[in-house]
N, C-alpha and C positions, 0 to 999 in steps of 0.2 A: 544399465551401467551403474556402478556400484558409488557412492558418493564419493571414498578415497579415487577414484581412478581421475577424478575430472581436473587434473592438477593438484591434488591436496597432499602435501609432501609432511610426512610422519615425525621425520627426525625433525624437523626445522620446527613441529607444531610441540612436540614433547618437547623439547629445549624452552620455548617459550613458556607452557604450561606450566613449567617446573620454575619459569623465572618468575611467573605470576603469583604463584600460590607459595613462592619462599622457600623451594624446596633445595635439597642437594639431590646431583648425578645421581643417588643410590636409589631415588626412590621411585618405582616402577611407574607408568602413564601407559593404561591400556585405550586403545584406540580402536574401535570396531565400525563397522558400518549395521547399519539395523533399520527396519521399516515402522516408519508411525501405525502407532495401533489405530483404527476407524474410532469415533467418539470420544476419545482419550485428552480431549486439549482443555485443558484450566488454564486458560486466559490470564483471572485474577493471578493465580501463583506462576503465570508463564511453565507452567510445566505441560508436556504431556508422557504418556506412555509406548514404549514402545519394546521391539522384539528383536533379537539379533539374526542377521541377514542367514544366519545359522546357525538355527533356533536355538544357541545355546545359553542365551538367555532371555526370557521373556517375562512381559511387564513389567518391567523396570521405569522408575519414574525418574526424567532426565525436565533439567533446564532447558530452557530457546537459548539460554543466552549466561554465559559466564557470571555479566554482569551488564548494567544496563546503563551505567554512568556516562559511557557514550554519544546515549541517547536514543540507540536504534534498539528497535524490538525485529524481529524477526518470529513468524510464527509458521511451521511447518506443514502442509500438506498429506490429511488422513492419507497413510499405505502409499507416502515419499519414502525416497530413503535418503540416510542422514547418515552422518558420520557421528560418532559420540566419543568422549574422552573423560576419564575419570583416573581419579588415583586414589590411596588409601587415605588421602587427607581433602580429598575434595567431593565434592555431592558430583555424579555424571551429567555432565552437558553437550550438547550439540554444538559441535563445532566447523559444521561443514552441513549445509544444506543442498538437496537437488530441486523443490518446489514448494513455492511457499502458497500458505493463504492470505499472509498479510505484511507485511515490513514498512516499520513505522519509523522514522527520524524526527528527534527531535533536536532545532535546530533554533538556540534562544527563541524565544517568542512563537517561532514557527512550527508547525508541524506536519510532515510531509508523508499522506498515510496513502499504502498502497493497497487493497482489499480486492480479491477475486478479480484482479483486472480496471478494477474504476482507479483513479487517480483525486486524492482530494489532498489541496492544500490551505491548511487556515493559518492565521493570522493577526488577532484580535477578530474583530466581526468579519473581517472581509473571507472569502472564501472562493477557492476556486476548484470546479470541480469537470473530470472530461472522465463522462461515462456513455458507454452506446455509443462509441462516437460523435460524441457529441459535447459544446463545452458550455456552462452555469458560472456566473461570475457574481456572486451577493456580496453585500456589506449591509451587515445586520437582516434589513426586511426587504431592503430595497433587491432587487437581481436585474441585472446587466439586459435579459430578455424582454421581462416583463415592460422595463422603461423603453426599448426600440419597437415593440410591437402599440403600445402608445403612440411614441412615434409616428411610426407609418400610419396607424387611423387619425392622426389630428392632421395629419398632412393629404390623406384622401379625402377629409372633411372639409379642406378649405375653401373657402367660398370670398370673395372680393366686390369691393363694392366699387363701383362706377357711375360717371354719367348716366346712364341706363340701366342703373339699377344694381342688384345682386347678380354676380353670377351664380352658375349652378357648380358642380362640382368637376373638381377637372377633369380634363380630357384623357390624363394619364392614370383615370385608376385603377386600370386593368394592369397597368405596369408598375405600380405603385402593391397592389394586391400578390403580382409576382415576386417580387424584389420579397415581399414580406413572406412569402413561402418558400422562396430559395434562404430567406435568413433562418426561420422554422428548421428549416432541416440539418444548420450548423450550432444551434444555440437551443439550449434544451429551460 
């Protein structure tokens, strides 16, 4: 499916484009759909390369992103296809994505970054991250796991003293040993 078809309406996006960049009615905003070239993505300058969905023009070095003031990055998916928009007064950018590698918001202090499927959100030191299905919760060195796997072994270690001495360890640490492997498998 072609990036234009998935809802992305032409006239309503060149009117804009023309309202962004200061332009008047006269001056043309071509819009094409075209596939990211494999290896082509510069990061640092948010650009990558890419080829028109027919072939008539290729490598062509296009923006992720108009502009970034927003806050959001969006980075595209080697051999996605993208919609692109340029005019005689503007550098060509992506203005219509089908797959991305990464999309990143930034959200005062926050920043909300999506990468190949993991989710991570930071925040000064705290950080919260759901990768493998699975969720990670730090602040600075400390992690959310590491302190309940603590936890359960000071709690299978405990031992009481009595008239009769010390006990030994308790009765539940087979249950206690569970509980700590069923949390394993939701907390990474």
């Amino acid at each position: 499916m072609k990036g234009s078809e998935k809802g992305f309406n032409h006239s309503v996006f060149r009117k804009a484009v023309k309202t962004a960049a200061g332009l008047n009615d006269f001056v043309p905003v071509k819009i094409f759909d075209a596939i990211v070239l494999s290896g082509t993505q510069n990061e640092d300058k948010m650009t990558c390369y890419v080829r028109s969905v027919d072939s008539s023009i290729n490598a062509l070095e296009v923006r992720y992103n108009l502009c970034v003031s927003d806050g959001e990055v969006k980075v595209p998916l080697d051999e996605s296809v993208v919609t692109i928009a340029m005019t005689a007064f503007t550098d060509p950018y992506i203005v219509n994505f089908t797959e991305l590698i990464s999309h990143q918001i930034n959200v005062g202090d926050t920043v909300i970054n999506l990468v190949n499927g993991e989710l991570k959100i930071k925040q000064g030191d705290v950080v919260i991250e759901l990768s493998n299905g699975k969720i990670n919760i730090k602040n600075g060195s400390k992690d959310f796991k590491t302190l309940m796997d603590s936890f359960f072994d000071h709690i299978a270690a405990m031992t009481f003293t009595n008239g009769a001495g010390t006990t030994g360890v308790p009765n539940n640490v087979s249950d206690l040993n569970n509980d700590k492997s069923n949390f394993d498998e939701l907390w990474q």
